[in-house]
N, C-alpha and C positions, 0 to 999 in steps of 0.2 A: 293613381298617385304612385311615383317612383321612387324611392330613395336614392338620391344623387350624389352624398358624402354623408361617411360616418367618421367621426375626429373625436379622437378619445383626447381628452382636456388633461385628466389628472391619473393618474393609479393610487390612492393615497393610503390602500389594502387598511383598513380602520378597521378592526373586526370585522364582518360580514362584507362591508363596503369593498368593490376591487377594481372600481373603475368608475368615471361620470364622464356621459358621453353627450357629445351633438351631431343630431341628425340632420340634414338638410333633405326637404322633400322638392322633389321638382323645380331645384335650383332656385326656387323663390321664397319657401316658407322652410326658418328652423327650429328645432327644441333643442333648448341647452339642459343641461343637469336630471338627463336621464342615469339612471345608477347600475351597474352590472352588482349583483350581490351575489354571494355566496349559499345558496340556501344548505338544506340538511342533506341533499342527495342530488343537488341539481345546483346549474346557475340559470336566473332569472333575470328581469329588466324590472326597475322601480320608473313610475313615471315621477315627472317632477311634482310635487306635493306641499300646500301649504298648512302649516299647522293652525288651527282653530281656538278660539279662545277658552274651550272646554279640553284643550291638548289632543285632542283628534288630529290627524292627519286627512285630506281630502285630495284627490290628484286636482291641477291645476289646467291640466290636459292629456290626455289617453287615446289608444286608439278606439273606436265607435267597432265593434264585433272582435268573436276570436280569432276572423282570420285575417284582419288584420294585425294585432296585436303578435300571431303566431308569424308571422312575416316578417316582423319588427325584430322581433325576439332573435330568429335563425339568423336575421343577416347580421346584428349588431354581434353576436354571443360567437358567431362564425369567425368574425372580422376580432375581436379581442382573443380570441384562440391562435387566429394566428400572428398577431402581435407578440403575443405573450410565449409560442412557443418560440418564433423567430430571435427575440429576444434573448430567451434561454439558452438556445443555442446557439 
């Protein structure tokens, strides 16, 4: 599976929040309201998550292994770096 377009939707910088992104897999299948967040020493990817009636959060969809997840991660967290320095500069 390829990732075929990453389109960042919003930057709304909320606290931790720095971005929510859509990914298009294989020009056929998308995820909206993936999240770039800010962690303590790093940035990371939220997948999209619904809240539970016990206020738990549960992803609603993810990637199935680390290496894909770690694939998701570099291209998306690559591609907002260089938005965001672009922009800067």
């Amino acid at each position: 599976m390829e990732i075929t377009e990453i389109k960042f939707r919003r930057f709304p910088r909320q606290g931790r929040l720095l971005a929510l992104v859509s990914v298009t897999f294989d020009d056929v299948f998308a995820v909206h309201d993936i999240k770039v967040i800010a962690g303590d020493d790093h940035l990371f990817l939220a997948m999209p998550a619904r809240r539970t009636s016990d206020g738990r959060y549960h992803d609603i969809v993810h990637p199935i292994g680390p290496l894909v997840r770690r694939e998701l991660e570099r291209q998306v967290l690559a591609e907002y770096r260089r938005l965001t320095e672009a922009h800067a500069g």
